[in-house]
PALO-539481 format. One record per residue (C-alpha): residue in three letters; x, y, z. Coordinates in steps of 0.2 Angstrom, whole numbers, plus 5000, padded with zeros to 4 digits. Example, Ala and Ser with C-alpha at 12.3 -4.5 7.8 and 13.67 -1.06 7.14 Angstrom:
! PALO-539481
+------+------+------+------+
: type :   c1 :   c2 :   c3 :
+------+------+------+------+
:  ALA : 5062 : 4978 : 5039 :
:  SER : 5068 : 4995 : 5036 :
+------+------+------+------+
This chain:
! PALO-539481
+------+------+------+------+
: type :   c1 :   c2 :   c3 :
+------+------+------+------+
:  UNK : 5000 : 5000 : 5000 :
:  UNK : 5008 : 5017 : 4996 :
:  UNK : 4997 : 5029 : 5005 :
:  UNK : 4982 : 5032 : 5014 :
:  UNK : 4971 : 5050 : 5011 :
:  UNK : 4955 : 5055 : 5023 :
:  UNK : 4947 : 5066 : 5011 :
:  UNK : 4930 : 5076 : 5016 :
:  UNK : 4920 : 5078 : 5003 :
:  UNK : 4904 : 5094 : 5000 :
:  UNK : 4890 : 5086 : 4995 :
:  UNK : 4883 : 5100 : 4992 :
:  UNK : 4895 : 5103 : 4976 :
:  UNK : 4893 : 5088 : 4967 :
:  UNK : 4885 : 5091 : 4951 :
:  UNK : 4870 : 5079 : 4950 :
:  UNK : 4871 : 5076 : 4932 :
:  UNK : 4890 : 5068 : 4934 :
:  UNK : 4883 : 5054 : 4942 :
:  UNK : 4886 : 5038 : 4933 :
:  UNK : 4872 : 5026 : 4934 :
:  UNK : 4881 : 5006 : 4935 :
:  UNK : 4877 : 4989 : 4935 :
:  UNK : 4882 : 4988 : 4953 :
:  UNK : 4876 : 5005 : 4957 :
:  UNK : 4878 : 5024 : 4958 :
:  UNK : 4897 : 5031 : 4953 :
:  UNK : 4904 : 5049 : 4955 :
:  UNK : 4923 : 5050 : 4948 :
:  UNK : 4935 : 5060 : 4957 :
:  UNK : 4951 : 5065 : 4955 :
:  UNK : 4965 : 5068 : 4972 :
:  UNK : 4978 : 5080 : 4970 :
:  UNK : 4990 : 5079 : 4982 :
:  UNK : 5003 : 5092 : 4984 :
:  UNK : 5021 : 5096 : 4993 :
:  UNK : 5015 : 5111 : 5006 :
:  UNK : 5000 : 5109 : 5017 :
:  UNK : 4988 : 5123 : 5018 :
:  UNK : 4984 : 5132 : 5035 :
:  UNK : 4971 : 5120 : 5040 :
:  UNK : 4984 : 5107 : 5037 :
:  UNK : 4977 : 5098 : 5023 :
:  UNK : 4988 : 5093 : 5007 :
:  UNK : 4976 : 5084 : 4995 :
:  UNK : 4962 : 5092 : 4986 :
:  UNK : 4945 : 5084 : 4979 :
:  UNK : 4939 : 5088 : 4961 :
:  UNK : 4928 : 5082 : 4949 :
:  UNK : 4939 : 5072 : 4935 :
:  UNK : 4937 : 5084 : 4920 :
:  UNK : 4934 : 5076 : 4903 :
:  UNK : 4949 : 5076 : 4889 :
:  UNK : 4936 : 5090 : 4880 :
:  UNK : 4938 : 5101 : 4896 :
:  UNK : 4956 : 5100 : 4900 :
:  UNK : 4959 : 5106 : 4882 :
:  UNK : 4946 : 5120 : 4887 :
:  UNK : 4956 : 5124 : 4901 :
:  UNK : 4942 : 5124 : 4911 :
:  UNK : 4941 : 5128 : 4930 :
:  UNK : 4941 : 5112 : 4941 :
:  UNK : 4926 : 5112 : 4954 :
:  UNK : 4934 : 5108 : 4969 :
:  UNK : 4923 : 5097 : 4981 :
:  UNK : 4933 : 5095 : 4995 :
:  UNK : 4949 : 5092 : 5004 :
:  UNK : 4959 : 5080 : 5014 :
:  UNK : 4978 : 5077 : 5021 :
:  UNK : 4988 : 5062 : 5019 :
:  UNK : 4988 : 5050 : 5036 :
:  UNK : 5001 : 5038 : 5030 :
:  UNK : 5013 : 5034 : 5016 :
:  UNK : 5025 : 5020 : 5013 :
:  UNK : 5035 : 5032 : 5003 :
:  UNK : 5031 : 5022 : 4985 :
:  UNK : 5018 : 5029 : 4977 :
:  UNK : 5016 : 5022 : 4959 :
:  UNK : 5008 : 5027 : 4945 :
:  UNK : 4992 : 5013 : 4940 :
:  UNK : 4993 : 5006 : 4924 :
:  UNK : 4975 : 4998 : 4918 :
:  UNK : 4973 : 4980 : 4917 :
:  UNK : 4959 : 4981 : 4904 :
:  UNK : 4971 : 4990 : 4889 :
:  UNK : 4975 : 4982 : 4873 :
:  UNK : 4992 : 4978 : 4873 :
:  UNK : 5001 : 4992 : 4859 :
:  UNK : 5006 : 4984 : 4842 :
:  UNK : 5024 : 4983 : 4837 :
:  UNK : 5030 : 4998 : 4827 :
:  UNK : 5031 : 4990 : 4807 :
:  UNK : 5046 : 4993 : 4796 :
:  UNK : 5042 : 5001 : 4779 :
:  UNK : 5056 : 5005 : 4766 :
:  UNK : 5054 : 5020 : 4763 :
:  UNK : 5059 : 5029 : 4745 :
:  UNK : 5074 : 5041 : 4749 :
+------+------+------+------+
């Protein structure tokens, strides 16, 4: 395990209409930003709503939802790679004419 996070999160700012309807139930996806300097309250990590690719190339604000601090770190916090992606083709040699 590389870290534990105790986030609070406002209600009261979730966008209703970002709520994913599943086969096992309701979803809201967040994203946790956790940064270097802890604010006055002590908290380090931040709460916003995961922006689609059509909005980070908007630049558009995040909605921040809430914030937290991390409790506990190993120290080794790795980045996830998906288990469900097709695996990338090998590049193909083509002669080309010059």
């Amino acid at each position: 395990m590389g870290a534990l996070i105790n986030v609070s999160v406002n209600l009261d700012k979730l966008d209703k209409t970002r709520i994913i309807k599943g086969k096992n139930g309701n979803y809201y996806n967040f994203t946790v930003s956790v940064n270097d300097q802890t604010s006055q309250y002590g908290d380090n990590a931040s709460l916003f709503n995961t922006q689609s690719k059509e909005e980070r190339e908007a630049k558009a604000d995040k909605v921040y939802v809430g914030n937290g601090k991390v409790v506990w770190t190993d120290g080794n916090i790795t980045t996830a790679e998906r288990q469900d992606q097709p695996a990338q083709a090998a590049p193909v040699a083509v002669d080309l004419p010059f």
